[in-house]
Every structure is written in structure tokens, then in C-alpha cells.
N, CA, C and O atoms as CSV, one atom per row, in Angstrom:
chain,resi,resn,atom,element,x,y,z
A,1,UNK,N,N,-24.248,-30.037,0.634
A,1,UNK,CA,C,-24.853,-28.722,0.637
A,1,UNK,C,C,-25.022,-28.284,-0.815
A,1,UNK,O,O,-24.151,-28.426,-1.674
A,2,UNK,N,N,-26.124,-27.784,-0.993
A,2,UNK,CA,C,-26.266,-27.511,-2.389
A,2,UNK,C,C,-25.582,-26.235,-2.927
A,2,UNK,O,O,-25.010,-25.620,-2.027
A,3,UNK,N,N,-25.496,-25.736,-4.005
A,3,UNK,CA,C,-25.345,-24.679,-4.515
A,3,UNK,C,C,-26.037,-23.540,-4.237
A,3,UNK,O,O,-25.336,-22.529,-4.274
A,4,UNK,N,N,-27.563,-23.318,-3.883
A,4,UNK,CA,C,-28.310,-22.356,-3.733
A,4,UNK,C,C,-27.889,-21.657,-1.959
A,4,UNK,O,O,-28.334,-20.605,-1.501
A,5,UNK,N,N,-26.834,-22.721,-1.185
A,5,UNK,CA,C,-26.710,-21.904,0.284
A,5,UNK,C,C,-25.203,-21.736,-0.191
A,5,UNK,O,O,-24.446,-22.049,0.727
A,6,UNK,N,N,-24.743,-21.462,-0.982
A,6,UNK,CA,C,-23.178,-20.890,-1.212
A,6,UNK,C,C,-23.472,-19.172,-1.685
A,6,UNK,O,O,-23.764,-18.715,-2.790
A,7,UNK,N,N,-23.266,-18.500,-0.401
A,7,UNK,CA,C,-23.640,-16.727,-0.715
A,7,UNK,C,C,-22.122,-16.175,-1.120
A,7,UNK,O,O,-21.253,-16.057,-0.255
A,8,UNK,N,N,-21.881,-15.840,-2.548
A,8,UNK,CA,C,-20.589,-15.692,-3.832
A,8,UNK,C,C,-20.201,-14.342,-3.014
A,8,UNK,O,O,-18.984,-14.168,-3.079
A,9,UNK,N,N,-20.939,-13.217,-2.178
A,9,UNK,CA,C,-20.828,-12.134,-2.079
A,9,UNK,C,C,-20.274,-12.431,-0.202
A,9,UNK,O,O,-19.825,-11.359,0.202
A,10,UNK,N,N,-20.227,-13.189,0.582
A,10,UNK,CA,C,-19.679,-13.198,2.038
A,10,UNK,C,C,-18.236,-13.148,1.622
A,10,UNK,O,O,-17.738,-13.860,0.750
A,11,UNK,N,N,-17.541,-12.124,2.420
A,11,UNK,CA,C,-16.507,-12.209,2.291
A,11,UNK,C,C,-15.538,-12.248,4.171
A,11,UNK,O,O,-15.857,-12.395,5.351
A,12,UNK,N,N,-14.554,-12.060,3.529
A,12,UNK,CA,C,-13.185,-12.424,5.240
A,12,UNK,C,C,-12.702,-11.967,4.804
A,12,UNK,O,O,-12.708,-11.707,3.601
A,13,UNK,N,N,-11.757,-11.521,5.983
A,13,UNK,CA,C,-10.164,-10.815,5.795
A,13,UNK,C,C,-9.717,-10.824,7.145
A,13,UNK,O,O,-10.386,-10.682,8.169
A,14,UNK,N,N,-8.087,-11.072,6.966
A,14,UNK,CA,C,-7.696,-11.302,8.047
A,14,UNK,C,C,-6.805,-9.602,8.709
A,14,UNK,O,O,-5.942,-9.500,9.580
A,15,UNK,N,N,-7.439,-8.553,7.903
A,15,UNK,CA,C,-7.377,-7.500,8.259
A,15,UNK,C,C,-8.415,-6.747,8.729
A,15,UNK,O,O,-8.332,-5.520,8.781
A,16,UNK,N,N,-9.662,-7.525,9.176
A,16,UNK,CA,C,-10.698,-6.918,9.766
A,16,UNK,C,C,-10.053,-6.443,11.136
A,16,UNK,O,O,-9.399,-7.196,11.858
A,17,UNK,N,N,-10.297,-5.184,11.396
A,17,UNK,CA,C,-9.948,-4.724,12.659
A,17,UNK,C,C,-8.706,-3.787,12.907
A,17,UNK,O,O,-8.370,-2.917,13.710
A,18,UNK,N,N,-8.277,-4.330,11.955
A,18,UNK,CA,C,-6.418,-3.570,12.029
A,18,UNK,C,C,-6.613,-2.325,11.627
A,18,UNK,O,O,-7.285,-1.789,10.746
A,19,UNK,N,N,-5.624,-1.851,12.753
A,19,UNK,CA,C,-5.459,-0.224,12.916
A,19,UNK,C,C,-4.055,0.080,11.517
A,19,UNK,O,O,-3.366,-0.693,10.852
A,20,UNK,N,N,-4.144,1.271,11.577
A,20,UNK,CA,C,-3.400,1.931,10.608
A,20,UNK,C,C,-1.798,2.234,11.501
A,20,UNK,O,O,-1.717,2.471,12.707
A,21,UNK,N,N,-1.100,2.181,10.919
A,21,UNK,CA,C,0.298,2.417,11.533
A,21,UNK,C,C,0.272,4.518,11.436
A,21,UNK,O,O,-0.100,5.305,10.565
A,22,UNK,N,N,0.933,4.702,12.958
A,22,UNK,CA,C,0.884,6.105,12.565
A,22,UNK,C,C,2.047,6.549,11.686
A,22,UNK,O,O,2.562,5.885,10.786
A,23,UNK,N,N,2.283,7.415,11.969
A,23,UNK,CA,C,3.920,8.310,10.853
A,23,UNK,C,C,4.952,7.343,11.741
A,23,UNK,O,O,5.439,6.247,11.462
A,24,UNK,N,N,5.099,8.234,12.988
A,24,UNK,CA,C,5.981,7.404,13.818
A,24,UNK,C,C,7.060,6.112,13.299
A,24,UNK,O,O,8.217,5.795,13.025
A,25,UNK,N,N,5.137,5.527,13.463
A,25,UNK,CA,C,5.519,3.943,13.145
A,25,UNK,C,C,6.279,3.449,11.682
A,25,UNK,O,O,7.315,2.823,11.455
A,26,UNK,N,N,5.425,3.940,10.979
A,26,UNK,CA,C,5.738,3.942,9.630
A,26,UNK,C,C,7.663,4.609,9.091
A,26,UNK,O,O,8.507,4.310,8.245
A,27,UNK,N,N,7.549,5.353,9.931
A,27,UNK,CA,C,9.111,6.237,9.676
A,27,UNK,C,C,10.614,5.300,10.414
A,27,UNK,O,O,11.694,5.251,9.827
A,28,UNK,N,N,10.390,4.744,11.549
A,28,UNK,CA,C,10.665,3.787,12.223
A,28,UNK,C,C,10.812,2.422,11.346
A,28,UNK,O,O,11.944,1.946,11.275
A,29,UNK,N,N,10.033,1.939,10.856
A,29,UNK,CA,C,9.923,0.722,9.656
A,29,UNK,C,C,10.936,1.334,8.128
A,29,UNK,O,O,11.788,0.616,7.604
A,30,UNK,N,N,10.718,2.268,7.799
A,30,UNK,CA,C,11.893,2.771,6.301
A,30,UNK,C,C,13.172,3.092,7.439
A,30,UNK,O,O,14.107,2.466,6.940
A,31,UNK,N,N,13.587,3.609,8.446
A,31,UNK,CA,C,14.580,3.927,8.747
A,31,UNK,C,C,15.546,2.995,9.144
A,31,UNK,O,O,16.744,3.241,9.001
A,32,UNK,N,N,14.886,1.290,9.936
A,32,UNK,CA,C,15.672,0.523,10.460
A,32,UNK,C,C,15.895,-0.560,9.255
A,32,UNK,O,O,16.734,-1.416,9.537
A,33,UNK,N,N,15.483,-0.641,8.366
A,33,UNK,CA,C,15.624,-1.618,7.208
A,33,UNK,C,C,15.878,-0.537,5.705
A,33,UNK,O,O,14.923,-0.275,4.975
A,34,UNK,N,N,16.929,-0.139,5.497
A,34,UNK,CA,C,17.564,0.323,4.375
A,34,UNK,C,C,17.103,-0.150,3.042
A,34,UNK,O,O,16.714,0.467,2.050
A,35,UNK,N,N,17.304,-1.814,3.375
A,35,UNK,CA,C,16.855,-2.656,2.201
A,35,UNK,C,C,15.375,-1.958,1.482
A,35,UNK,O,O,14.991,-2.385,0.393
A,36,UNK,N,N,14.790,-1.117,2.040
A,36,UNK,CA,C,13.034,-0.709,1.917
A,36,UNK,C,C,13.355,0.600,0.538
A,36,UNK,O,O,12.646,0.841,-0.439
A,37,UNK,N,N,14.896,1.355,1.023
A,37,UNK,CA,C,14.336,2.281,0.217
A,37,UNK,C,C,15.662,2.044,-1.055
A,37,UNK,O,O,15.626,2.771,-2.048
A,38,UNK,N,N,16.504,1.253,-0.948
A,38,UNK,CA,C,17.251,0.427,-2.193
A,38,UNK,C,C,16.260,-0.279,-2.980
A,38,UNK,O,O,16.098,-0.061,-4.181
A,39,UNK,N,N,15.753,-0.925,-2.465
A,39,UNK,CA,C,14.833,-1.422,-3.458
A,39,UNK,C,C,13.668,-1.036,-4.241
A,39,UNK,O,O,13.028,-1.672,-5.079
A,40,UNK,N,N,13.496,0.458,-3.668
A,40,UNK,CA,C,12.191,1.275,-4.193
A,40,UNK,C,C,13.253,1.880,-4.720
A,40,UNK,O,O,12.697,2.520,-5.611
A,41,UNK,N,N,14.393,2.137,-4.806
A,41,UNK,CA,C,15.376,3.179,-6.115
A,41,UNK,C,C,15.290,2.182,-6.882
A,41,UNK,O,O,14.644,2.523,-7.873
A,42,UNK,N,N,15.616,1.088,-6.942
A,42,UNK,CA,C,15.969,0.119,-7.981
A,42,UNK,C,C,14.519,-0.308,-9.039
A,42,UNK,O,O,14.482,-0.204,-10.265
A,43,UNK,N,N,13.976,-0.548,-8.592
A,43,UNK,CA,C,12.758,-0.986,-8.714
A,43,UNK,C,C,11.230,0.124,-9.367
A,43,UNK,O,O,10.515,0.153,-10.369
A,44,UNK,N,N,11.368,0.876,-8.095
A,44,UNK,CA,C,10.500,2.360,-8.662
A,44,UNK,C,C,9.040,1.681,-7.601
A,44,UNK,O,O,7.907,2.124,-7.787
A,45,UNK,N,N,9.243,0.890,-6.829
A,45,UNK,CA,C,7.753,0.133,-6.499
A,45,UNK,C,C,8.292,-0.975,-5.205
A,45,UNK,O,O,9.197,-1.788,-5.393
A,46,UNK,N,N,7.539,-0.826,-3.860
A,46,UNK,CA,C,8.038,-1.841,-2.751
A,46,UNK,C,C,6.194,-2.531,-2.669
A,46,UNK,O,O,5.256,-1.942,-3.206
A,47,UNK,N,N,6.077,-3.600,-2.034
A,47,UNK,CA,C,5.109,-4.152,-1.969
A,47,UNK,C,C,4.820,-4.975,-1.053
A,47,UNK,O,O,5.795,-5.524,-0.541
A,48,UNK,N,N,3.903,-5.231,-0.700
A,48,UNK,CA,C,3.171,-6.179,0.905
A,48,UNK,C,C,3.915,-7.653,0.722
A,48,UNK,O,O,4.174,-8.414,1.654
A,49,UNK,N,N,4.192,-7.883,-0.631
A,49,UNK,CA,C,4.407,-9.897,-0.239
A,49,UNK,C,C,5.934,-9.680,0.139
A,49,UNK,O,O,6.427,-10.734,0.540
A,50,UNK,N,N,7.235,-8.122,0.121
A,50,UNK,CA,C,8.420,-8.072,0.802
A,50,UNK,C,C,7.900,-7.066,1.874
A,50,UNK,O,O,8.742,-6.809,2.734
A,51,UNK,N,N,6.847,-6.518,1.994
A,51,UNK,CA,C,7.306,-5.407,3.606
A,51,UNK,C,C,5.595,-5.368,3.834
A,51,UNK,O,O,4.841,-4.700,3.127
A,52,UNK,N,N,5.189,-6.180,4.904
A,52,UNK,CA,C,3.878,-6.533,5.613
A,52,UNK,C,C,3.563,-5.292,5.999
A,52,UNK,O,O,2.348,-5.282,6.197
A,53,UNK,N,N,4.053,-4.182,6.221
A,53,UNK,CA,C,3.695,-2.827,7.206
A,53,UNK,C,C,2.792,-2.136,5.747
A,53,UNK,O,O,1.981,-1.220,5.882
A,54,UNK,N,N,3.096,-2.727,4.492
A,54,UNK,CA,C,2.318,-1.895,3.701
A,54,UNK,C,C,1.003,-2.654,3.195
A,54,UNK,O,O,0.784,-3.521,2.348
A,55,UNK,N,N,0.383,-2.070,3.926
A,55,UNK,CA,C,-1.510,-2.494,3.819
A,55,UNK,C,C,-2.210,-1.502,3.410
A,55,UNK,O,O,-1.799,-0.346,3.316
A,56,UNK,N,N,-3.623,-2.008,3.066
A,56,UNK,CA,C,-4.725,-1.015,2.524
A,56,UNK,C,C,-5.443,-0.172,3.664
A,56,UNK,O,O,-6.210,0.743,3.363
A,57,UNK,N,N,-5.145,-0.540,5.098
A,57,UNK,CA,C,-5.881,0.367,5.915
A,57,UNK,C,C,-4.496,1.401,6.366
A,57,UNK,O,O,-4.662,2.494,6.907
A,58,UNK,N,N,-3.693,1.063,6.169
A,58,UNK,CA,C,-2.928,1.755,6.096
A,58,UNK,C,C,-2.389,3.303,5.085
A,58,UNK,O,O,-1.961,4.357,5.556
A,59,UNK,N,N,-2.574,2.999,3.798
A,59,UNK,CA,C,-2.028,3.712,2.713
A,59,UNK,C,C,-3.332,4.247,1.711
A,59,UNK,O,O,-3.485,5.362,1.212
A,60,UNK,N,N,-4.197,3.042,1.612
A,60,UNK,CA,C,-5.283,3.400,0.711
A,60,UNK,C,C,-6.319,4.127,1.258
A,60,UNK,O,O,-6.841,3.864,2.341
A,61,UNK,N,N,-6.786,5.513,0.148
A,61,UNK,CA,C,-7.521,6.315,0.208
A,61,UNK,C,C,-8.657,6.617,0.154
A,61,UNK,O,O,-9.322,7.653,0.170
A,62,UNK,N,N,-8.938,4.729,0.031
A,62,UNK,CA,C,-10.500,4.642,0.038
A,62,UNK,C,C,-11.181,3.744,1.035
A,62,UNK,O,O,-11.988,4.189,1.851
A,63,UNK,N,N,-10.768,2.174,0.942
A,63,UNK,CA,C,-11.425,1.654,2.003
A,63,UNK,C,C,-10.433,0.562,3.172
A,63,UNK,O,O,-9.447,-0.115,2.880
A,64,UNK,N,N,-10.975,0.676,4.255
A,64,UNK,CA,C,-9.897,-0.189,5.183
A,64,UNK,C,C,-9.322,-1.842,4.512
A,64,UNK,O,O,-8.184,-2.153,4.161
A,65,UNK,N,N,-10.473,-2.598,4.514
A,65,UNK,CA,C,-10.370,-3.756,3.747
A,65,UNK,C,C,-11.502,-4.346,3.571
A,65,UNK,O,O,-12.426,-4.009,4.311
A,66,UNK,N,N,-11.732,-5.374,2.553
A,66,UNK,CA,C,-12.790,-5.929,2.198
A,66,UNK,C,C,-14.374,-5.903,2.547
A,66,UNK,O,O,-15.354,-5.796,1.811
A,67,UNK,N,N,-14.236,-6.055,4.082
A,67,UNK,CA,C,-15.104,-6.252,4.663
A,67,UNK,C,C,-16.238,-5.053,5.463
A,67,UNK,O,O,-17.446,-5.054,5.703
A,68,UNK,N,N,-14.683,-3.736,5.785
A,68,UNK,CA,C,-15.148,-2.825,6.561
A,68,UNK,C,C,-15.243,-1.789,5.533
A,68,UNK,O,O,-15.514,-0.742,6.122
A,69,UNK,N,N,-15.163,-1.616,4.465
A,69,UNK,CA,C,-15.066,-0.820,3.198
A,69,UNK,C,C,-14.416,0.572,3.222
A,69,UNK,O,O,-13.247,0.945,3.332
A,70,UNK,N,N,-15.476,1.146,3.092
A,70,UNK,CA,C,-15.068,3.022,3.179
A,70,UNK,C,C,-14.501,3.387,4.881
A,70,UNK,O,O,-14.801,2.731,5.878
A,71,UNK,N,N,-13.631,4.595,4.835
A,71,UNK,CA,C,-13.007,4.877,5.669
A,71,UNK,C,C,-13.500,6.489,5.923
A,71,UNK,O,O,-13.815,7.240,5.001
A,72,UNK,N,N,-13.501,6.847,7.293
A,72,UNK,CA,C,-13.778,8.210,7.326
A,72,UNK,C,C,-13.020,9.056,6.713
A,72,UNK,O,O,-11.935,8.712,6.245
A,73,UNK,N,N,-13.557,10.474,6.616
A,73,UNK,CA,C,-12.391,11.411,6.023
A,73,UNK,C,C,-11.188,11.900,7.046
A,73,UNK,O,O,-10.174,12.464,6.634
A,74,UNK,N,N,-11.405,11.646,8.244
A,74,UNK,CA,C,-9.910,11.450,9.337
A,74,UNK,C,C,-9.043,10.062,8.580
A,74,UNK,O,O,-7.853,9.947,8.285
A,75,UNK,N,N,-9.964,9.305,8.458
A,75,UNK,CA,C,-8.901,7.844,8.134
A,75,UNK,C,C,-7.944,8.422,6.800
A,75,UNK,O,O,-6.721,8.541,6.724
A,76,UNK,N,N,-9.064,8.739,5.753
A,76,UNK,CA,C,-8.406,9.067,4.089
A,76,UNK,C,C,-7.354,10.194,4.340
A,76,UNK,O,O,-6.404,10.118,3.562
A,77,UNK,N,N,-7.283,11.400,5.392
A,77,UNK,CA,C,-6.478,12.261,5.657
A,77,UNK,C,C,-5.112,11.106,6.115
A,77,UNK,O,O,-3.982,11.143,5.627
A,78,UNK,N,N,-5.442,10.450,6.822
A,78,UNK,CA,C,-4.056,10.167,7.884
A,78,UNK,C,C,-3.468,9.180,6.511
A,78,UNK,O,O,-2.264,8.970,6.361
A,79,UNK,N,N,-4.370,8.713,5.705
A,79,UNK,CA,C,-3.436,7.513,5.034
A,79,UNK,C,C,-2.699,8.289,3.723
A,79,UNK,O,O,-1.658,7.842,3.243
A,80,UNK,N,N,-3.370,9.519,3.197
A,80,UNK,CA,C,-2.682,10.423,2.861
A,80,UNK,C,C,-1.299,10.878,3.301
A,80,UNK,O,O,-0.281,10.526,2.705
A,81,UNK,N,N,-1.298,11.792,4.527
A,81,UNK,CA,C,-0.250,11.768,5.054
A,81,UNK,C,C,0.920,10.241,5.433
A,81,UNK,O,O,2.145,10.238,5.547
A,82,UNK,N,N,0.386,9.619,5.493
A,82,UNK,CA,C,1.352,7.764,5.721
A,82,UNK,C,C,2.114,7.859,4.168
A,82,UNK,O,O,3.308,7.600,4.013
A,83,UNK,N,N,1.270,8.243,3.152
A,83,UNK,CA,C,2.044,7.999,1.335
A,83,UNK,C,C,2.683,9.476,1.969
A,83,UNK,O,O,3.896,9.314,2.100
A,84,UNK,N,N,2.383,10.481,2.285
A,84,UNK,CA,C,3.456,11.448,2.307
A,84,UNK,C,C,4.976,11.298,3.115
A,84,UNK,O,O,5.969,11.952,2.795
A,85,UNK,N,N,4.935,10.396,4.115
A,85,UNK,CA,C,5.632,10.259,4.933
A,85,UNK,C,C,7.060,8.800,4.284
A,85,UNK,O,O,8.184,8.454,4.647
A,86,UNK,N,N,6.290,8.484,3.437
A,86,UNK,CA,C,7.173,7.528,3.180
A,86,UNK,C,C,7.866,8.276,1.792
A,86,UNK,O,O,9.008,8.023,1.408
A,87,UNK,N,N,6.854,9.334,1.062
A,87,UNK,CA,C,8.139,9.658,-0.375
A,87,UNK,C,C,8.405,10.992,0.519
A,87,UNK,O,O,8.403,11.855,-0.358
A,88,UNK,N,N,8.544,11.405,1.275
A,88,UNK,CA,C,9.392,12.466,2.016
A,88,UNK,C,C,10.795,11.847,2.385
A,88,UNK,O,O,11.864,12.357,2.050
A,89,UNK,N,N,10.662,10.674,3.124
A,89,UNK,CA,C,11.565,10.193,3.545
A,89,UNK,C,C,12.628,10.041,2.310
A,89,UNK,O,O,13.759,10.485,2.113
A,90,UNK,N,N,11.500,8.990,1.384
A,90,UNK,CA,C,12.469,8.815,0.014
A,90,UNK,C,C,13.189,9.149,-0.578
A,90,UNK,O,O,14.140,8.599,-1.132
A,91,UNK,N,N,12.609,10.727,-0.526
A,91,UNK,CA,C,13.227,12.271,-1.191
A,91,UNK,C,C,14.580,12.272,-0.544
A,91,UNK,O,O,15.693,12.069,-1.029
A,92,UNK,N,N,14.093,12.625,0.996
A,92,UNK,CA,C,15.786,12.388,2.198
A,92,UNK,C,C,16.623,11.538,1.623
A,92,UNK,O,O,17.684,11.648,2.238
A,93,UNK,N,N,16.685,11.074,1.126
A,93,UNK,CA,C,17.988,9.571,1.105
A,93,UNK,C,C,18.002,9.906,-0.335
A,93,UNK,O,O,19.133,9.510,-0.616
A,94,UNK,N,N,17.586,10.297,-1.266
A,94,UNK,CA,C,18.037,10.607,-2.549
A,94,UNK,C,C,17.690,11.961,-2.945
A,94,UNK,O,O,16.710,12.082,-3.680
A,95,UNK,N,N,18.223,12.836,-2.641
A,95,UNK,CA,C,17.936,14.426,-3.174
A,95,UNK,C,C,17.638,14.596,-4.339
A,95,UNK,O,O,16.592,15.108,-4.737
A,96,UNK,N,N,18.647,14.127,-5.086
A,96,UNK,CA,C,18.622,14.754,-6.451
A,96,UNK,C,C,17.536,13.929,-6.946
A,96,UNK,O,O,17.101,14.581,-7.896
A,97,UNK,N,N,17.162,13.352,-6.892
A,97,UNK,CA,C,15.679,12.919,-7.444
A,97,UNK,C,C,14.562,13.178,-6.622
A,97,UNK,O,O,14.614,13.036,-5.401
A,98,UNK,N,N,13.013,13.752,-7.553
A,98,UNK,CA,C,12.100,13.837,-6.884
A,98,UNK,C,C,11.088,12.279,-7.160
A,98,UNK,O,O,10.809,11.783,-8.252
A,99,UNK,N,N,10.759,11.853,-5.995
A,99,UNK,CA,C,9.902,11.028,-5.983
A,99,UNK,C,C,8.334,11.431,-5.880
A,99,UNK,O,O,7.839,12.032,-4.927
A,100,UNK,N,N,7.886,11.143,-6.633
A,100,UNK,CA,C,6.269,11.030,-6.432
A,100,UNK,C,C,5.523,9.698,-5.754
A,100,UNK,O,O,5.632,8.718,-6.490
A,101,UNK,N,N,4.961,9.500,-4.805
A,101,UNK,CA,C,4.802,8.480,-4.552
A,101,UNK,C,C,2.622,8.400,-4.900
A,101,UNK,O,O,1.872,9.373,-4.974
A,102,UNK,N,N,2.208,6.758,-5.040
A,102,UNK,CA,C,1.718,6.325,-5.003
A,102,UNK,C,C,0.801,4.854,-4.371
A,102,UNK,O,O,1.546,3.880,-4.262
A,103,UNK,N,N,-0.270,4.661,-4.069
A,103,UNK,CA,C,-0.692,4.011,-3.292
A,103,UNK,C,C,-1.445,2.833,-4.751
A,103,UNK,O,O,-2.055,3.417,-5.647
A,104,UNK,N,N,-1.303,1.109,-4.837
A,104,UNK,CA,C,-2.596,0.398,-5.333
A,104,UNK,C,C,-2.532,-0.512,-4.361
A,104,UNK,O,O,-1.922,-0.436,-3.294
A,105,UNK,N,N,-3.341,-1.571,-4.875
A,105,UNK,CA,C,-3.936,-2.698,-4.623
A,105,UNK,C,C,-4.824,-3.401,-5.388
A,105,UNK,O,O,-5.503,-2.842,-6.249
A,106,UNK,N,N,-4.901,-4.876,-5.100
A,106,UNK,CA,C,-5.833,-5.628,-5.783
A,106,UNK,C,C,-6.569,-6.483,-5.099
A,106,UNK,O,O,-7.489,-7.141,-5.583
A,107,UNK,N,N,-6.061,-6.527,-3.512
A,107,UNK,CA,C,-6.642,-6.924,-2.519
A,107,UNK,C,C,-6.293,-6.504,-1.383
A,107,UNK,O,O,-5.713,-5.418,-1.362
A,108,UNK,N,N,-6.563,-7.320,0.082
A,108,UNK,CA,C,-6.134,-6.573,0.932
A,108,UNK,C,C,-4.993,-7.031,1.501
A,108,UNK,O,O,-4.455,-6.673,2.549
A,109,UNK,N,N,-4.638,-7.955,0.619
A,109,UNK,CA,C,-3.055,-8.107,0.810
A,109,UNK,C,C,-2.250,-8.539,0.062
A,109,UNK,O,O,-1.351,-9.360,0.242
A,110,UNK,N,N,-2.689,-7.756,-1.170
A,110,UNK,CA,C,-1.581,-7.213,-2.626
A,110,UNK,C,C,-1.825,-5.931,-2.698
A,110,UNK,O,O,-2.755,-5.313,-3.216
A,111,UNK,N,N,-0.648,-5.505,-1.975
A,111,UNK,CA,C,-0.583,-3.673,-1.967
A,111,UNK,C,C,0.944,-3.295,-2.890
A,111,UNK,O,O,1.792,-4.064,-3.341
A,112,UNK,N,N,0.855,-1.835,-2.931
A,112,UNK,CA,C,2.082,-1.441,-3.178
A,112,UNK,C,C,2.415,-0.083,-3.140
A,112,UNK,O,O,1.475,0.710,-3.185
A,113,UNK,N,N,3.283,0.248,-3.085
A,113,UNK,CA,C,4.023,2.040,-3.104
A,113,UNK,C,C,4.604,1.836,-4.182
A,113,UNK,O,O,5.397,0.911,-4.363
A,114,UNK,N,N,4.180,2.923,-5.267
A,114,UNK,CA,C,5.535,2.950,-6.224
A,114,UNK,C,C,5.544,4.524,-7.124
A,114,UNK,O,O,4.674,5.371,-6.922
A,115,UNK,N,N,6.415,4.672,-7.893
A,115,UNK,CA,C,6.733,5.342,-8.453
A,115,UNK,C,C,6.138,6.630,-9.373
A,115,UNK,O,O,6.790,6.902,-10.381
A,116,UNK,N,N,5.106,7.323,-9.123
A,116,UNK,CA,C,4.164,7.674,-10.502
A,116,UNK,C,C,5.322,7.915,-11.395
A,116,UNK,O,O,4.810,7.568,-12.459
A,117,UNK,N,N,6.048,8.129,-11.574
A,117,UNK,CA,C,7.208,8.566,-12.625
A,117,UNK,C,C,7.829,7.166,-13.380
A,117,UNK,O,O,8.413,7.433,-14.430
A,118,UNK,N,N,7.806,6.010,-13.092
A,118,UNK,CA,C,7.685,4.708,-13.423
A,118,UNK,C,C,6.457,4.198,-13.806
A,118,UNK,O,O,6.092,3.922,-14.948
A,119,UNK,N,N,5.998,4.120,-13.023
A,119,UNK,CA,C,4.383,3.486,-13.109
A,119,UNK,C,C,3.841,4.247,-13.614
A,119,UNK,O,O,3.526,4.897,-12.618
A,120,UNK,N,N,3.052,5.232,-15.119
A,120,UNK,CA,C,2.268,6.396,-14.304
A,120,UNK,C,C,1.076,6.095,-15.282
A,120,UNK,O,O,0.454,6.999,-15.841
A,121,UNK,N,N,0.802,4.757,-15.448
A,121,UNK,CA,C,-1.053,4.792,-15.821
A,121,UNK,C,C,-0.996,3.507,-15.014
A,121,UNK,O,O,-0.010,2.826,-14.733
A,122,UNK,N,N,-2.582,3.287,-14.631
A,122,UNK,CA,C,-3.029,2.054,-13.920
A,122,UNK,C,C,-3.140,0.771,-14.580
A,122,UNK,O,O,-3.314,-0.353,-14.108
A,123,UNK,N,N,-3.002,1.176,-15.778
A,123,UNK,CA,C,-2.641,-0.421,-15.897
A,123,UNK,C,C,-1.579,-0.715,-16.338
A,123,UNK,O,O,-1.630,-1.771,-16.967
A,124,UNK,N,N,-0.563,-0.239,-16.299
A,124,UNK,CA,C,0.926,-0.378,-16.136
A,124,UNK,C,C,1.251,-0.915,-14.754
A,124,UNK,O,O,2.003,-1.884,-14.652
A,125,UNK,N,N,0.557,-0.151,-13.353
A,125,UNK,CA,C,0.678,-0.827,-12.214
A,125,UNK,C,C,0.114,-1.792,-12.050
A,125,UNK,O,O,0.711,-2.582,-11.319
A,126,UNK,N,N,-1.391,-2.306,-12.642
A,126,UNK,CA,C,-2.395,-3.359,-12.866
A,126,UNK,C,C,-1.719,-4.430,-13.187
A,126,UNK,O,O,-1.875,-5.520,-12.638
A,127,UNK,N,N,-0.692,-4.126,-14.362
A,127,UNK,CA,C,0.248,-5.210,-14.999
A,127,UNK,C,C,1.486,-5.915,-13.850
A,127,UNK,O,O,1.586,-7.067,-13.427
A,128,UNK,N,N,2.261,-4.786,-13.604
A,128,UNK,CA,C,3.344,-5.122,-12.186
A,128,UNK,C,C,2.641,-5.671,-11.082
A,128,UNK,O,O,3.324,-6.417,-10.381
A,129,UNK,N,N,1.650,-5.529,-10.794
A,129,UNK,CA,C,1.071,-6.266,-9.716
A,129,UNK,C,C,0.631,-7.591,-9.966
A,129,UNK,O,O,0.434,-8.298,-8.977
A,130,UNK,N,N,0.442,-8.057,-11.078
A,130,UNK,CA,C,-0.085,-9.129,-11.580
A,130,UNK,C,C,1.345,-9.905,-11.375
A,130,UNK,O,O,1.491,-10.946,-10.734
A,131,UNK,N,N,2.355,-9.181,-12.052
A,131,UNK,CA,C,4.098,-9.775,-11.878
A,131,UNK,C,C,4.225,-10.483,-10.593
A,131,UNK,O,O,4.515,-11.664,-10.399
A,132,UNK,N,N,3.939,-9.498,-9.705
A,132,UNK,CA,C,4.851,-9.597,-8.426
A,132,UNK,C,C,3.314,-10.471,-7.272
A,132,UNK,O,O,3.760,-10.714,-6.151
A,133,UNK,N,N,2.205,-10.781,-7.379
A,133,UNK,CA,C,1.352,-11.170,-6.934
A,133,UNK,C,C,0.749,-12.523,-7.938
A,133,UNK,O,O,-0.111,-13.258,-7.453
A,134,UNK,N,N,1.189,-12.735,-9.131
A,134,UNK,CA,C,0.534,-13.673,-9.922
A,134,UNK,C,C,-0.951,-13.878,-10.121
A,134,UNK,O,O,-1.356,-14.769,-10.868
């Protein structure tokens, strides 16, 4: 096959289709695994290649994934509230510190939650993601 039928712009994902986890769900996932929010104190940042529940149709404020792109403004509300629900919780289990939380990515399955108070320009997170995703 030659070069001229290779289209550079078709893309896949094996998150076409996937629904967004509600609060519920999401609150349920930080509450039964501890390990989730020790390691976001320690760290300042949890990520998809240790906790699969954190995806881009999930958290990100712009598009579901690759393929299905932009998200309604119900979707961008609820994934809003999903980053609220997880540094609320955060807050719970450590008072005396306020957490700010944050949503990246670099694909649709190199995500992360972390810290704006750690992290707080993008390519500081640009850089940690490169760390922890290669």
C-alpha cells in the first residue's frame, strides 16, 4: 500500500463511547481505596496509568476523547463538578490544608488531578506528565 492511502489525521480510541462516572461513583472510588488520597498528599498529583477511573470524559472541560471531541455544556458542567467532588473530598481528609484541584492531559489516556498549588503553570504539569507517561 502506498503512502498516498495512509490518512495521518484517522484517529481511535478505546474511549469512544464511554460515559462519565457520576459523583456517586467517583466518591465511592476515593473512599474505598485510601491509597488515592495518600498519594495525592504526597505527591500533589494522582493519574490514569495508577487509578483508570480518571479519564478525559470524565474530568476534562473540553472534549470527551479524541474522536468525539467537544462536549456539551451539561457534559463541561458535570465534569466540573467530578474535579469538585474529588478536591472536596480531599479537603475532608486533610483540613488544615486547602486543596485546589486541577484537571490535564495529553491524551485520552494520560490524564491527571493535581495540585494547582504544586503544579501551578502548564508546563510544569506538561513536564510531570512527560515523567510519569514518558
Amino acid at each position: 500500500m502506498g503512502q498516498e492511502f495512509i490518512n495521518l489525521d484517522f484517529q481511535t480510541t478505546t474511549y469512544f463511547g464511554m460515559k462519565s462516572l457520576t459523583e456517586e461513583e467517583i466518591l465511592n472510588k476515593l473512599q474505598s481505596d485510601r491509597n488515592i488520597f495518600l498519594t495525592f498528599r504526597r505527591t500533589g498529583i494522582i493519574h490514569s496509568k495508577d487509578y483508570s477511573f480518571i479519564t478525559k470524559v470524565t474530568f476534562s472541560g473540553h472534549e470527551k476523547n479524541c474522536v468525539e471531541n467537544s462536549k456539551t455544556e451539561e457534559e463541561k458542567a458535570n465534569s466540573k463538578r467530578n474535579l469538585k467532588v474529588v478536591e472536596d473530598y480531599f479537603n475532608s481528609q486533610h483540613p488544615s490544608n486547602s486543596y485546589k484541584l486541577n484537571f490535564a492531559e495529553r491524551s485520552d489516556s494520560e490524564c491527571a488531578i493535581f495540585s494547582q498549588n504544586k503544579y501551578s503553570t502548564p508546563v510544569v504539569i506538561q513536564q510531570k506528565l512527560v515523567e510519569i507517561f514518558g
